[in-house]
N, C-alpha and C positions, 0 to 999 in steps of 0.2 A: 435433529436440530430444530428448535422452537422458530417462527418467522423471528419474534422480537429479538432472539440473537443477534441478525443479523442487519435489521435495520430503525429500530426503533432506540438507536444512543443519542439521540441529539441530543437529551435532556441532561445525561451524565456527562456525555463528554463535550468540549471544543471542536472546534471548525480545527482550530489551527494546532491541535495534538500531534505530534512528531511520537517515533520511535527509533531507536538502534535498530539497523538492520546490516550488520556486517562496516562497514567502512560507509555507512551513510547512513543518513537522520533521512525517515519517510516521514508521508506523513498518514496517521495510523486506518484513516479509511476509507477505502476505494472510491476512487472517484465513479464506477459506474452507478451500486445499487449501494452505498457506504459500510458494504463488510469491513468487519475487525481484519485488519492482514495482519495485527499481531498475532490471529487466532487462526486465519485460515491460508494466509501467506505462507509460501515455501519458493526457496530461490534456488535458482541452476545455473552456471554460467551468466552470473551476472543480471537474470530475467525474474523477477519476481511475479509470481502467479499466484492469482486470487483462486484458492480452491471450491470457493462457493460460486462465481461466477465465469471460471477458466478466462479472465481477463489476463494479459501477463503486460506488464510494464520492465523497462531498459531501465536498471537502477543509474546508469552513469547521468542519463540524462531526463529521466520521467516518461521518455514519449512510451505514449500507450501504443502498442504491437498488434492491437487488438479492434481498435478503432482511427480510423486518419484524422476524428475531431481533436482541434486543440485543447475543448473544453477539459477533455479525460485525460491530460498530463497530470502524471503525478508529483507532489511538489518532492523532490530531493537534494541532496545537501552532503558532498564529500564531506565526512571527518578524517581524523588522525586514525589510524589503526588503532584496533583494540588490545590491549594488554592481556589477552587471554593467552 
């Protein structure tokens, strides 16, 4: 994996870019070093983990598992269940 993968998007993307993530809208890049977790995210019981920096965030409510700063809550957002 190239560095610029993983932290050089500010240019392409938004601050405030969301994604689907199961029954919640995240939003798409980690608040520690801003990996993609559309690309390196994988969730388990509810805990989504940044595979580039094994940060893991609580989808129900954002708090990061992985730090007690506020700053690294991740923004989340129950939807309706997916039609898949």
């Amino acid at each position: 994996m190239a560095v610029g993968e993983v932290v050089d998007s500010e240019v392409a993307e938004t601050v405030d870019e969301m994604l689907r993530c199961g029954d919640y809208m995240i939003q798409k890049r980690g608040t520690h070093l801003r990996a993609d977790l559309e690309r390196f995210g994988t969730v388990e019981d509810g805990v989504l983990e940044c595979k580039v920096h094994h940060w893991r965030f609580e989808l129900a409510t954002g708090r990061c598992l992985t730090s007690d700063e506020a700053e690294h809550r991740l923004r989340t957002e129950k939807i309706a269940p997916s039609a898949d």
